[in-house]
C-alpha positions in Angstrom: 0.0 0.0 0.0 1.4 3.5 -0.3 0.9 6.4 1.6 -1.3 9.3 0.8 1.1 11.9 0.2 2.5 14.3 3.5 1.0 11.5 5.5 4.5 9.4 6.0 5.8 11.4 9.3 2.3 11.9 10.7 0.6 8.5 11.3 -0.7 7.8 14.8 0.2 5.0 17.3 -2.2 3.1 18.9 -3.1 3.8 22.7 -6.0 3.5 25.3 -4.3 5.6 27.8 -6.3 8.8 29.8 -4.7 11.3 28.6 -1.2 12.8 30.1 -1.9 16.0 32.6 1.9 16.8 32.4 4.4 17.7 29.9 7.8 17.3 29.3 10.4 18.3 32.0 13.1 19.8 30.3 12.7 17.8 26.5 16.0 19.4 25.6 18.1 18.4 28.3 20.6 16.1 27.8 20.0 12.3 27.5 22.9 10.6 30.0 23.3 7.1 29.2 22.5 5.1 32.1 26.3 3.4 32.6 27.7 6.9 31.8 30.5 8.1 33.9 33.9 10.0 34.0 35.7 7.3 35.8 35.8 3.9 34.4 33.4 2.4 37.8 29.7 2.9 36.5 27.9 5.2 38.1 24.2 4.8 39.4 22.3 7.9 39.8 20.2 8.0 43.0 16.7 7.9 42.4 14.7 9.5 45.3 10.5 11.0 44.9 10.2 13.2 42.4 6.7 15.6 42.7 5.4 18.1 40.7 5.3 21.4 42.7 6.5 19.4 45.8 10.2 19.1 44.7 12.7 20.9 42.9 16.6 20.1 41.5 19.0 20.6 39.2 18.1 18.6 36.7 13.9 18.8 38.0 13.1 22.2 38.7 9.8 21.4 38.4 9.5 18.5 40.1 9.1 15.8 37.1 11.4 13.1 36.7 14.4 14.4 34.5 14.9 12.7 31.3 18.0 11.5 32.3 17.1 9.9 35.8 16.2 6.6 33.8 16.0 5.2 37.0 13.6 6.9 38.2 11.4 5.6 35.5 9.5 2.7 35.2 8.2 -0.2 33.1 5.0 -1.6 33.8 4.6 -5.5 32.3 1.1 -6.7 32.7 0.8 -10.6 33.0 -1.8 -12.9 33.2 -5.1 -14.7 31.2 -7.3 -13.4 29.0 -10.4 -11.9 30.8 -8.9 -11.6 34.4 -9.1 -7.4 34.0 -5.7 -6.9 33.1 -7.0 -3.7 30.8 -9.1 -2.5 33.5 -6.3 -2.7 35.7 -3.7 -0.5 33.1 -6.3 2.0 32.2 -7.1 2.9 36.5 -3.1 3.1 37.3 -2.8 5.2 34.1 -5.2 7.7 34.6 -4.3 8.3 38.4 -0.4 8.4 37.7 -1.1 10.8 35.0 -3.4 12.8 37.1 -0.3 12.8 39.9 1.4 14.4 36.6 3.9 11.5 36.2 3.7 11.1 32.5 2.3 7.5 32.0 1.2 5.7 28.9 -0.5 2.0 28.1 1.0 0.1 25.2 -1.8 -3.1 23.9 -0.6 -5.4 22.3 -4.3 -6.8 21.5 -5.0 -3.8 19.9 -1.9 -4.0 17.8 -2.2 -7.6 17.5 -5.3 -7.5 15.4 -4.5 -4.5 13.3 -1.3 -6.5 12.2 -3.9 -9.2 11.3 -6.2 -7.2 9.8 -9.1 -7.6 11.7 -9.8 -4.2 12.6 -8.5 -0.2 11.5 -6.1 2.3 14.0 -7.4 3.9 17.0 -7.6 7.8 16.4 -5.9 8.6 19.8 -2.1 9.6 19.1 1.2 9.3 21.2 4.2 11.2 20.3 6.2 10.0 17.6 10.2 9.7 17.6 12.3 10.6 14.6 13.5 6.7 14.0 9.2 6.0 13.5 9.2 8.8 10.9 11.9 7.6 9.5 10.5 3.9 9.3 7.0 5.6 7.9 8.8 7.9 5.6 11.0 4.7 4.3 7.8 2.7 4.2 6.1 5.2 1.8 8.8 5.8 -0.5 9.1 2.0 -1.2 5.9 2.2 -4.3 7.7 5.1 -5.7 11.1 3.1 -5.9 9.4 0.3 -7.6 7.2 2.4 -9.8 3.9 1.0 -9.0 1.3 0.8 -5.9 1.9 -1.8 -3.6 -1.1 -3.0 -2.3 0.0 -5.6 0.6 2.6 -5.6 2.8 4.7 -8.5 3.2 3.9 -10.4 7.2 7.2 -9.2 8.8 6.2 -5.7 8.7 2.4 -6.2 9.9 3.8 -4.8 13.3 5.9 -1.5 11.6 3.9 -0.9 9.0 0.3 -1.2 9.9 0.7 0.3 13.3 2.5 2.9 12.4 0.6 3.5 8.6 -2.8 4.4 7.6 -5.4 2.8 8.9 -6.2 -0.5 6.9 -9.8 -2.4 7.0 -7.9 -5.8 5.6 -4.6 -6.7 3.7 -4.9 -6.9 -0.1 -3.2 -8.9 -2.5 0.2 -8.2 -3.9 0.1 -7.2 -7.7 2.7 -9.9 -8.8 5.0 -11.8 -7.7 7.8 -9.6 -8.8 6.2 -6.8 -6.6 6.7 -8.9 -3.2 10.0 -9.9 -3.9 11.1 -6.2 -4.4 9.6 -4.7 -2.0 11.1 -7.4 0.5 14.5 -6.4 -0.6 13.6 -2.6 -0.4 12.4 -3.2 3.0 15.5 -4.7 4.0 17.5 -1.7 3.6 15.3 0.5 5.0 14.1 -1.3 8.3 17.0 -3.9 8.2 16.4 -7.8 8.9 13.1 -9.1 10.6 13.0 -9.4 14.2 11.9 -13.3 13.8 11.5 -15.5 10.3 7.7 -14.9 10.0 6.3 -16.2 7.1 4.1 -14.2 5.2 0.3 -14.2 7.3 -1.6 -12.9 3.7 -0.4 -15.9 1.9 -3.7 -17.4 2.0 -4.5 -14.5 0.3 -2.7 -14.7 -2.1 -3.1 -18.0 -3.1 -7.2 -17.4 -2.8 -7.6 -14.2 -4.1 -11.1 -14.4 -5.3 -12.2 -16.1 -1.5 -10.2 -13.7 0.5 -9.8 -10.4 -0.9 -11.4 -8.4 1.8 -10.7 -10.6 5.0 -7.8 -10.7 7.7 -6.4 -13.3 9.5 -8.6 -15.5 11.5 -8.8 -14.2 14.6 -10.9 -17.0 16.7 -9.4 -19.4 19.2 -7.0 -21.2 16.5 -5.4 -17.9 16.1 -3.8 -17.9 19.6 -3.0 -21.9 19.1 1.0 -22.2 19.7 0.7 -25.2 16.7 -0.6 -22.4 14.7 3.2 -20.9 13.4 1.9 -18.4 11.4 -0.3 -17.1 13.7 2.5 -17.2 16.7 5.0 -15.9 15.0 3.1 -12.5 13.8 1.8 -12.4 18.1 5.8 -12.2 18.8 7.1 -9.7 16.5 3.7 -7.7 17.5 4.4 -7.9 20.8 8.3 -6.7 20.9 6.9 -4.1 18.4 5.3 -2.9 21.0 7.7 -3.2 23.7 10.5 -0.9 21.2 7.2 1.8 21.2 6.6 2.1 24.3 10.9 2.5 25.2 11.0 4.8 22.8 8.5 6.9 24.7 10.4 6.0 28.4 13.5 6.6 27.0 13.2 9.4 24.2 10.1 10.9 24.8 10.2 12.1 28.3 7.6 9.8 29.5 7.8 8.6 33.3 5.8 4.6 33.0 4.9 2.2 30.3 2.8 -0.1 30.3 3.1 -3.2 28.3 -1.0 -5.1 28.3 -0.6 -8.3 27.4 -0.9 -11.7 28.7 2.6 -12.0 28.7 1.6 -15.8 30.4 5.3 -17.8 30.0 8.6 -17.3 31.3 10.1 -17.1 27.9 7.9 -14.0 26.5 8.6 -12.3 30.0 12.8 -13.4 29.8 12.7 -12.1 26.2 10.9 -8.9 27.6 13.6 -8.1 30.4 16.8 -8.9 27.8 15.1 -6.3 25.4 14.8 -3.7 28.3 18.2 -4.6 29.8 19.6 -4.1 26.1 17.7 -0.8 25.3 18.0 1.0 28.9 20.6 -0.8 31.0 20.3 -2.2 34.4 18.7 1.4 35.9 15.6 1.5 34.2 12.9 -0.2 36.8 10.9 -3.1 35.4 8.0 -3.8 37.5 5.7 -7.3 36.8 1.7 -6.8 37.2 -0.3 -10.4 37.0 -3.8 -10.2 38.2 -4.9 -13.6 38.8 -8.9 -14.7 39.1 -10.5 -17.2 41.0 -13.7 -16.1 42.1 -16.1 -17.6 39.4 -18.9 -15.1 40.0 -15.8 -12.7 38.5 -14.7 -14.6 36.3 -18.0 -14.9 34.5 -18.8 -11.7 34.6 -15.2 -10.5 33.3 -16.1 -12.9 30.1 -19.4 -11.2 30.0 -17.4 -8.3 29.1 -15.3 -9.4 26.4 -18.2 -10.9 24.5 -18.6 -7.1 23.9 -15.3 -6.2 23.1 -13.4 -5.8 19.6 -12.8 -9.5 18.9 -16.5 -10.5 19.5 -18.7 -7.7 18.1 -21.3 -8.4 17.0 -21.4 -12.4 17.5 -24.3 -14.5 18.7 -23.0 -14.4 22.7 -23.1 -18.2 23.1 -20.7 -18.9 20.2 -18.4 -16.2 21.1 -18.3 -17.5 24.8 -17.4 -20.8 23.8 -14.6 -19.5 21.3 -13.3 -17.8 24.0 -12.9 -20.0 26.9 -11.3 -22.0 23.9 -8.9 -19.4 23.7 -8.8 -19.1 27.1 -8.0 -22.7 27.4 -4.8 -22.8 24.9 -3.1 -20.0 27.2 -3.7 -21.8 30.5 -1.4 -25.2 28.9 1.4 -22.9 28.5 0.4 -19.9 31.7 3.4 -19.7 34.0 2.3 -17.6 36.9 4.6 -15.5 38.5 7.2 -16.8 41.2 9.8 -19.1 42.0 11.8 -17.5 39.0 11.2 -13.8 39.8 11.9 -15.0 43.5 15.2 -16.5 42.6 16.4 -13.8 40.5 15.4 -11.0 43.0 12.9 -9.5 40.3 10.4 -7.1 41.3 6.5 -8.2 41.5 3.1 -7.4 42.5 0.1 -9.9 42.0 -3.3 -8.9 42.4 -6.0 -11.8 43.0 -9.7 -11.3 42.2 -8.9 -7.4 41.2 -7.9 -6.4 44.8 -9.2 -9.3 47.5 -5.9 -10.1 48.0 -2.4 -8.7 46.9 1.2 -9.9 47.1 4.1 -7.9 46.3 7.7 -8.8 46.3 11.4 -6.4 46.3 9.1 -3.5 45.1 11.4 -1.0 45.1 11.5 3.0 43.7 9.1 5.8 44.1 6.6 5.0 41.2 6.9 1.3 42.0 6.0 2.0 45.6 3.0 4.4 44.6 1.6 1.9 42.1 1.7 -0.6 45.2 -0.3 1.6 47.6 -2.5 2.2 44.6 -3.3 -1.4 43.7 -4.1 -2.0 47.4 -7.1 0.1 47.0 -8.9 -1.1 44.1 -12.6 -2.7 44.4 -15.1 -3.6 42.0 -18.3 -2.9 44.0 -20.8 -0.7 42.1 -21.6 2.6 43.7 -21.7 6.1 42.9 -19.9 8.9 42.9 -21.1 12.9 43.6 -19.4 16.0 43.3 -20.9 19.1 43.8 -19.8 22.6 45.0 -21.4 24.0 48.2 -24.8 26.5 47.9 -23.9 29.8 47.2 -22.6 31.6 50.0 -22.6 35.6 51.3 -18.7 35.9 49.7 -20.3 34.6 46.4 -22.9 37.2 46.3 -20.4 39.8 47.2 -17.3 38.1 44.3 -15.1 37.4 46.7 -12.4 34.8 46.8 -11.1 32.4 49.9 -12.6 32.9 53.0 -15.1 31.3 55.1 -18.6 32.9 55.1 -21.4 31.2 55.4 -24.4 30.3 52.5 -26.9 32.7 51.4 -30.4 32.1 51.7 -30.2 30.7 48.3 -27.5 28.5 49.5 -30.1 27.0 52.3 -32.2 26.5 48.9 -30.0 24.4 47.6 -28.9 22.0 50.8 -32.3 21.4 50.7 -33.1 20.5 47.5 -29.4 18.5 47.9 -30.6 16.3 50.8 -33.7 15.5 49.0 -32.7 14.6 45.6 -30.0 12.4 47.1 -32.5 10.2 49.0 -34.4 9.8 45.9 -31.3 8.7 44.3 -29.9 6.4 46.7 -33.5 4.1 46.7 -34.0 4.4 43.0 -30.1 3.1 42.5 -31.0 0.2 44.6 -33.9 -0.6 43.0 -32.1 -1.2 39.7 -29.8 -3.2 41.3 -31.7 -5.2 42.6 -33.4 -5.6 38.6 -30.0 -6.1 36.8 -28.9 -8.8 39.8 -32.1 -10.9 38.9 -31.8 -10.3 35.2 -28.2 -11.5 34.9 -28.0 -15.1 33.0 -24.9 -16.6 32.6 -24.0 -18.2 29.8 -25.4 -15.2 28.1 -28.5 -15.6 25.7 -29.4 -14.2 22.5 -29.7 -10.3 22.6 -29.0 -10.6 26.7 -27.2 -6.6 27.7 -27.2 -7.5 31.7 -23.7 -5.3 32.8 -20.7 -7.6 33.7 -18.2 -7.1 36.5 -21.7 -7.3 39.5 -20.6 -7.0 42.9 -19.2 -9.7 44.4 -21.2 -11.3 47.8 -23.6 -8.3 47.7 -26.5 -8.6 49.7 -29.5 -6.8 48.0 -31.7 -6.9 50.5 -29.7 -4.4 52.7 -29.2 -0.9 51.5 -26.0 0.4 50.4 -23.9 2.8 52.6 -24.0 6.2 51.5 -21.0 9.0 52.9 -21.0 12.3 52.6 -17.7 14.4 53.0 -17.7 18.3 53.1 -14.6 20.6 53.5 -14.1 22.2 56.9 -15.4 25.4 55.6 -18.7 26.9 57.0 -20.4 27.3 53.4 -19.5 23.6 52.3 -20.6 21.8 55.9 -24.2 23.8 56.0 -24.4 22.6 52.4 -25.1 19.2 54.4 -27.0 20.3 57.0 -30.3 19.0 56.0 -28.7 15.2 55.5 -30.4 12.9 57.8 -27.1 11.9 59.9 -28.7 8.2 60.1 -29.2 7.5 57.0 -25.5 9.6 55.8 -22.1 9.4 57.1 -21.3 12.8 57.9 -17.7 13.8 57.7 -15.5 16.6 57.4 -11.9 16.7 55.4 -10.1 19.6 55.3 -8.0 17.9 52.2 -11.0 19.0 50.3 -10.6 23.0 51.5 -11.1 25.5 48.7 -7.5 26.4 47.4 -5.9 29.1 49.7 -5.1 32.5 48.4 -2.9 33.8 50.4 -2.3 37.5 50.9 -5.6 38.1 48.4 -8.0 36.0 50.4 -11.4 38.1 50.8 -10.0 39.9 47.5 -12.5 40.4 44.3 -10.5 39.7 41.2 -11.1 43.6 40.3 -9.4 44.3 43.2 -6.1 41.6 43.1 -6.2 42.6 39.1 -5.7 46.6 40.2 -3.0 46.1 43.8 -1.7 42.7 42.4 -1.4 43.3 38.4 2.1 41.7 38.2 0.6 38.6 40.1 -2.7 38.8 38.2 -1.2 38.3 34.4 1.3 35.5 35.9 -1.2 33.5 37.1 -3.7 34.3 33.5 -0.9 32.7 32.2 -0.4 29.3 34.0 -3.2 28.6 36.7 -1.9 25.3 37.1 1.2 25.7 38.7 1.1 29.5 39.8 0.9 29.4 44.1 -0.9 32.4 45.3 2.3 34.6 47.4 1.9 34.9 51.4 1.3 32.7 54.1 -0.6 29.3 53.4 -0.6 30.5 49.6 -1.4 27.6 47.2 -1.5 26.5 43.7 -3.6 23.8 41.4 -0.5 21.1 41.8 -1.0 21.8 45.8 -4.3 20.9 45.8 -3.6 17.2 43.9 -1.5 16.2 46.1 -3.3 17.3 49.3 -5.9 15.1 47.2 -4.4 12.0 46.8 -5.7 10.3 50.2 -9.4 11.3 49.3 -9.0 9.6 45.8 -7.4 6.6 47.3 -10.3 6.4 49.7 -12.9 7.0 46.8 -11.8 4.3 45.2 -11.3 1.8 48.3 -14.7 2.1 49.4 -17.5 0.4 48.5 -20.0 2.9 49.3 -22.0 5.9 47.6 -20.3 8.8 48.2 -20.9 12.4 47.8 -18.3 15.3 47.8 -19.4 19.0 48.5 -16.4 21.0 48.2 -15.0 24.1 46.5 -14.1 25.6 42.7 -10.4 24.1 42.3 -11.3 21.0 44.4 -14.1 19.9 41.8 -12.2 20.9 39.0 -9.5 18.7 40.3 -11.5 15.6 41.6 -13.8 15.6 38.2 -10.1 15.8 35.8 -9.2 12.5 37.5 -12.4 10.7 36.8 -12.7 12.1 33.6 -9.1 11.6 33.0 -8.7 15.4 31.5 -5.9 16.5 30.1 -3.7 19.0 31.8 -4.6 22.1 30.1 -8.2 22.0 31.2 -7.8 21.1 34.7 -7.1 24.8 35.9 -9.9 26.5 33.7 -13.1 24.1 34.1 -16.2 25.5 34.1 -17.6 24.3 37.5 -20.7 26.3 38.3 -22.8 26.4 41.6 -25.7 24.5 41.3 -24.5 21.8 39.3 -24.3 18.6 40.7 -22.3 15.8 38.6 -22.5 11.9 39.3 -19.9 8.9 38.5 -20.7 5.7 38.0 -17.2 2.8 37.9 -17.7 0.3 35.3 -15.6 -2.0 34.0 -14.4 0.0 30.7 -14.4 3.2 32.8 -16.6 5.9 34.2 -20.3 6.9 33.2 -20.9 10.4 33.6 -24.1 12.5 34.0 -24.9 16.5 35.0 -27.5 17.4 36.9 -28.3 21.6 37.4 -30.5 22.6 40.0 -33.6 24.7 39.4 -33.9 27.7 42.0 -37.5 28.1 40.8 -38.8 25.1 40.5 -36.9 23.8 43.5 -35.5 20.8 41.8 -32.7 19.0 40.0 -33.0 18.6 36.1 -30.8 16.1 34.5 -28.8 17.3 31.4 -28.8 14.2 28.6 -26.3 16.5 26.5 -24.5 18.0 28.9 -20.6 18.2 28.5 -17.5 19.3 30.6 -15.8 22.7 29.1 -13.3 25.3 30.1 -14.6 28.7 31.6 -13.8 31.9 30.1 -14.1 34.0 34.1 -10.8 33.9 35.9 -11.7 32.1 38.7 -10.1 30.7 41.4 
C-alpha cells in the first residue's frame, strides 16, 4: 500500500491511555546514558521521589522526573489470562499516575495484534512519535515510488511497523505480482533492516485465494492464539516486541515517566525475552515492575467474560458462540500460563500480584518511588458498584459579594440548595438500589441471544440491605451547612479539610477587580499558568497543591464500596472531576464548575459513566442534562 502523500511522518500509534496532565520536563536536556561516567566504575544515579510542585533540583526544577534519571522511571509489564481485568487494571493506574502528573502511557498489544492481522482499523488517539518512526513511515512510503507502481500488501514481517505505524487499513490486499513482493522485500530490508523473527508471510492465503479472501484478515478466533498455529505465533511475537520498542522509545526518548506493556505476557520465555530487550535498550537502571492479576472467584470470572463478548474481537457475534470461542482461547493460554514466582523469586525480580482485582495482593522487592506508589494504589482497588457525587457548596454571602477564599457562610439561596441536595439524594440512593436489585435478577450466565445484563456485578452483595452512602464536606462553614439537612442516620457525615477550597494567600477576601488593580504583576502570571502559579503569602497555594493534598481522598474513593458524595470548593471539583474524567492538563485549571451543578460517577468495568444534573432555583429541583458536556470557563476564577 502506499501512503497518501505528506502522510509518511504523521501516522498515529495506537493507545487506550487517559490522557497525560503533564508535559515534558526539560525535552531538551541532555540524555545521560545510564552506565555513563567520568571514571571507568559505572555510576548509578540516585533515584529519590520526584513531585510536581513538591520538589525541585538541578536537573527537575519542576519536580518531574528528568529525562535522564532513567531510573527513576519505570516499566510496567502486565501478565496474566485473557479476561482476568488486566486492561481494566492499566487503564485505572494510568489515569491516576497521569493525574499525579507523572507522564504515564498503556502500550496493547491486542489492539496492535489484530490491526497487524487485519481484523480491525487504528485507534484515532495519538502518542508522540520519535524521529526513527518517521523515518521507518517515511522509508515505508517511499518504497511504491522506488518500484514504480502501488503496492497493495505488505509482506507479514512488517504487519507490526507498518500497519501500526501507517494508515489505517480495514484488511490486507493482494500483492500485484510476484515480482512486486520480492522487491519490495528487498527494499524493505535496507530501509528497516532484517526481521525481528523469520515470519512467514500471514496474507499468503490471500494470495493463493484471491477471489475467496480479498477483503478478509487473518482468522482471529481461538485457532489464532493456538501455539501449533506458526503463522499465527510468530506474527503475536514480533507484535508484541513491536510494542515493547514503542513504548521504550516513549520512556526513553520521549520524556515519559511509566509504560505499560498489556498483554498476557503468560510464560517465562515471552517475559525473559521482555527483560533482555529492556536490559539491552535501557541498561540495568531503568525499573521493570511485573503486574499479574490472577482470578479465581467464578462469579468474577463470569462476569469478566461477560465483558469481552462485547469487546473488539467478539462484536457483533451470537453471545453463546463467542463465549465458547473464548474459553477455547482461554484454554490454549492456560497449557502454557506460567504464573509469577519461584523465577522472579530466585532472581530477585520485582513483582506485584493482584487476586480477584484487589481481594488479595502480594508484592515482592518493590522498590522506587513510582513502584512504591503503584503498590499503595493497587491496594485500593474494588469492583463494588456505587456512585460517585461532586458538587460545590450553595452559594454563600462571599459569592454574592465576588469574593475569593474565606469562610462565610451560605446565602439564603445556599439554604435552597442543601435542601433541595438532601432531597434529591434520598431519591437517588432508593432508586439506585432498586435497579440493582433488577440487573442482579436479570443477569444469565452463559449469556443468551440479545441478553445486555452489565458484567463485572458486585461480588457477595447482599441486595436486601441498603447500600452505605458517605458524605464528605470541607471544613469550611459554606460547604458543611451545604449538608446540614442530611439525615445523619441515614449519611455518614464527615469533614476533610484535604478538600478546603484552594488558599489564596495575601488576596483571600479579595474580588478579582481588586487583586487585578493592587496585584497586576501577580494577576497576568497567574492568567498565564493557573496550574502551577501558588498564590504569594502565608498558606498560599496553587492547582498542583491541591492534587497532592488530594491523593488520600482519591485513594479512599476508590477503596470504598459505598456511595459517596463530595461537596467541596471551585479548584477542588475541577480537580477531583479531571481525575475521573481523565482530563488533560490544560483544562484542569480553567473548568467550568458552576454552583448549582451537581455531577454523578458511575465505575464500570471499561471506565466511568458520567451524568450533569443543574438545580432549578424556581422550580426547586434537580433537572438532569442528557447533553450535557464538561468545558473550560472563560471568568478567571479561582
Amino acid at each position: 500500500m502506499r501512503l497518501p502523500p505528506g502522510q509518511a511522518g504523521r501516522q498515529r500509534a495506537l493507545t487506550d491511555t487517559p490522557v497525560s496532565t503533564a508535559p515534558n520536563t526539560a525535552p531538551s536536556s541532555p540524555k545521560i546514558h545510564p552506565f555513563a561516567s567520568g571514571t571507568s566504575t559505572p555510576r548509578s544515579r540516585p533515584t529519590t521521589l520526584d513531585i510536581p510542585g513538591l520538589t525541585s533540583s538541578k536537573a527537575s526544577p519542576d519536580g518531574r522526573i528528568a529525562q535522564r534519571d532513567v531510573g527513576a522511571k519505570l516499566v510496567i509489564v502486565m501478565v496474566g489470562l485473557p479476561a482476568r481485568g488486566k486492561s481494566y487494571v492499566t487503564k485505572k493506574l494510568a489515569r491516576y499516575l497521569n493525574w499525579l502528573q507523572h507522564d504515564t502511557k498503556i502500550f496493547n498489544v491486542g489492539e496492535r495484534r489484530r490491526v497487524a492481522a487485519g481484523s480491525t482499523v487504528l485507534s484515532n488517539e495519538s502518542s508522540p512519535r520519535t524521529s526513527s518512526e518517521n523515518l521507518k513511515n517515511d522509508g515505508i512510503a517511499s518504497i511504491g515510488s522506488v518500484l514504480g507502481q502501488e503496492i497493495d500488501v505488505l509482506p507479514s514481517r512488517l504487519a507490526a511497523q507498518i500497519l501500526l505505524n501507517g494508515e489505517p487499513l480495514k484488511s490486507p490486499k493482494t500483492f500485484t505480482s510476484a515480482h512486486s513482493k520480492e522487491s519490495l522485500s528487498k527494499h524493505v530490508d535496507l530501509i528497516l533492516g532484517p526481521p525481528a523473527v523469520d515470519i512467514q508471510d500471514p496474507i499468503q492465503d490471500h494470495v493463493e485465494n484471491k477471489d475467496a479472501h480479498q477483503d478478509e484478515g487473518m482468522d482471529q478466533s481461538a485457532d489464532f492464539f493456538d501455539p501449533n498455529n506458526i503463522r499465527a505465533a510468530q506474527l503475536r511475537e514480533q507484535v508484541a516486541m513491536s510494542t515493547l520498542d514503542e513504548l521504550l522509545d516513549y520512556v526513553l526518548d520521549q520524556g515519559g515517566a511509566v509504560g505499560i506493556l498489556d498483554a498476557t505476557n503468560s510464560t517465562l520465555e515471552r517475559r525473559k525475552m521482555i527483560v533482555e530487550k529492556v536490559r539491552a535498550r535501557a541498561g540495568n537502571e531503568l525499573g521493570i515492575l511485573f503486574l499479574e492479576s490472577a482470578c479465581y472467584d467464578n462469579n468474577l470470572l463470569e462476569s469478566n467474560m461477560r465483558l469481552k463478548l462485547s469487546g473488539p474481537d467478539y462484536k457483533d457475534q451470537d453471545p453463546a458462540i463467542a463465549l465458547d470461542d473464548f474459553k477455547k482461547r482461554v484454554a490454549i493460554y492456560e497449557k502454557n500460563y506460567v504464573p509469577l514466582g519461584k523465577y522472579e523469586e530466585d532472581h530477585d525480580m520485582a513483582f506485584v500480584q493482584m487476586i480477584d482485582v484487589g481481594r488479595k495482593v502480594v508484592s515482592h522487592q518493590v522498590r522506587g518511588f513510582l513502584a512504591a506508589q503503584t503498590v499503595y494504589y493497587l491496594l485500593n482497588f474494588n469492583l463494588s458498584p456505587r456512585q460517585i457525587w461532586i458538587t460545590r457548596h450553595g452559594e454563600s454571602k462571599d459569592n454574592v459579594s465576588g469574593k475569593i477564599g474565606g469562610d462565610s457562610g451560605v446565602s439564603e439561596e445556599g439554604r435552597k440548595y442543601a435542601k433541595a441536595l438532601a432531597k434529591f439524594m434520598s431519591e437517588e440512593r432508593k432508586a439506585w438500589d432498586v435497579r440493582q436489585r433488577d440487573k442482579a435478577l436479570s443477569t444469565h450466565f452463559p449469556p443468551q441471544p440479545g441478553d445486555t445484563t452489565p458484567p463485572n456485578p458486585e461480588i457477595k452483595r447482599d441486595f436486601n440491605t441498603e447500600k452505605n452512602f458517605c458524605v464528605w464536606t470541607s471544613m469550611l462553614k459554606r460547604s458543611i451547612q451545604t449538608v446540614e439537612y442530611f439525615d445523619e442516620e441515614e449519611f455518614d457525615i464527615k469533614q476533610m479539610k484535604m478538600l478546603d477550597e484552594l488558599n489564596a494567600g495575601v488576596m483571600e477576601g479579595m474580588t478579582y477587580e481588586e487583586i487585578r488593580v493592587k496585584y497586576s504583576d501577580e494577576y497576568a502570571v497567574r492568567k498565564k499558568d493557573k496550574l502551577h502559579y501558588r498564590y504569594p503569602g502565608a498558606g498560599g497555594e496553587s492547582y498542583l497543591d491541591i492534587i497532592n493534598r488530594l491523593r488520600p481522598v482519591i485513594v479512599e474513593v476508590e477503596r470504598t464500596t459505598d456511595h459517596v458524595l463530595l461537596v467541596c470548593h471551585r479548584s477542588v471539583a475541577r480537580i477531583l472531576l479531571a481525575y475521573f474524567k481523565g482530563l488533560n492538563r490544560e483544562d484542569v485549571a480553567d473548568l467550568e464548575v458552576p454552583l448549582g451543578m451537581l455531577y454523578m460517577l458511575e465505575p464500570k468495568p471499561y471506565g466511568v459513566d458520567f451524568k450533569a444534573y443543574q438545580y432549578n432555583g424556581k422550580e426547586d429541583r434537580f433537572e438532569y442534562l442528557p447533553e450535557y458536556q464538561l468545558k473550560a470557563t472563560d471568568a478567571h476564577g479561582i
